[in-house]
N, C-alpha and C positions, 0 to 999 in steps of 0.2 A: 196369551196363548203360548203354550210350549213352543220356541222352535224346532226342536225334532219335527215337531207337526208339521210345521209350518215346512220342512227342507223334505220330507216326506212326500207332501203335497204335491209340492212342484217338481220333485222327481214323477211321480207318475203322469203330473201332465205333462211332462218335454216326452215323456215313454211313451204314453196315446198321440202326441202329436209326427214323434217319430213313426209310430205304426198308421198311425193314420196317412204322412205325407208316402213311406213304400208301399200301402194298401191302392192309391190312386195312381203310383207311377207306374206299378206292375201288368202289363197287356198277356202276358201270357209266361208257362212255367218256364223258359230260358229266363227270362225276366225272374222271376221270383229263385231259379237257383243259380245262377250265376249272373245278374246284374244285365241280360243282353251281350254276354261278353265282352262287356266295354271297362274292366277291372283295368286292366293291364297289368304288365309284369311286377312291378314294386310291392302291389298290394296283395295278388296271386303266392310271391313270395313271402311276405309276410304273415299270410294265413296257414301256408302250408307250415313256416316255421311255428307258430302259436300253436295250432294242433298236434305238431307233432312232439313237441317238448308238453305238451299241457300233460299228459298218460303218467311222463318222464320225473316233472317236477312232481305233482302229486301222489304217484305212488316210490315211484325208483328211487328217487334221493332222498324222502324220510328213510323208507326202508334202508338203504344202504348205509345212512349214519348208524340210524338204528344197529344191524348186524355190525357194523364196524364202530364205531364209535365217533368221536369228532374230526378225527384224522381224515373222516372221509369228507367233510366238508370244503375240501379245497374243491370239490369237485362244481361247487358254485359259481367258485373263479371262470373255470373253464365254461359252462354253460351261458354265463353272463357274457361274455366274453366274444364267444361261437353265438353266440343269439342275437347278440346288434354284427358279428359281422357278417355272418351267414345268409342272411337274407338280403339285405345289401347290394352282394357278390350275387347270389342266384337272379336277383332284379337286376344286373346289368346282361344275363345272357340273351340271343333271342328269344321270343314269344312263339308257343307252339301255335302252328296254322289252325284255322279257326273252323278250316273245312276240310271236308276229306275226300 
């Protein structure tokens, strides 16, 4: 048997068992969009970093090599850079109150 098949395979089962294990922990929709609020800040920060560069990496920094040329590619430096240390530093402030 192919192994593509075979690594295939076992990717979709760890994928249903991951859906299957948040399908049974989930009691209600806090649960299903933000965890019960029990994320805490490292991981809060982490997300808000990966969303908000995901738009950036994908569209803005081809584009900008693209219009400019290779010259603009230092600008990977700095994002790599700002992106392990960015969230980091926002995961050491406090955690926004959870009630209002």
């Amino acid at each position: 048997m192919n192994p593509m098949y075979i690594t295939f395979a076992i990717y979709l089962i760890a994928v249903l068992l991951i859906g299957l294990a948040a399908y049974f922990s989930t009691r209600n929709f806090d649960d299903y969009i933000l965890d019960g609020r029990s994320l805490g800040p490292f991981v809060t920060a982490m997300s808000a970093g990966a969303s908000d560069m995901s738009g950036w990496l994908l569209m803005g920094l081809p584009g900008a090599i693209y219009l400019s040329g290779l010259s603009e590619a230092w600008i990977t430096i700095g994002l790599t850079v700002g992106g392990c240390w960015w969230p980091a530093a926002c995961a050491c402030t406090p955690s926004m109150p959870t009630t209002r």
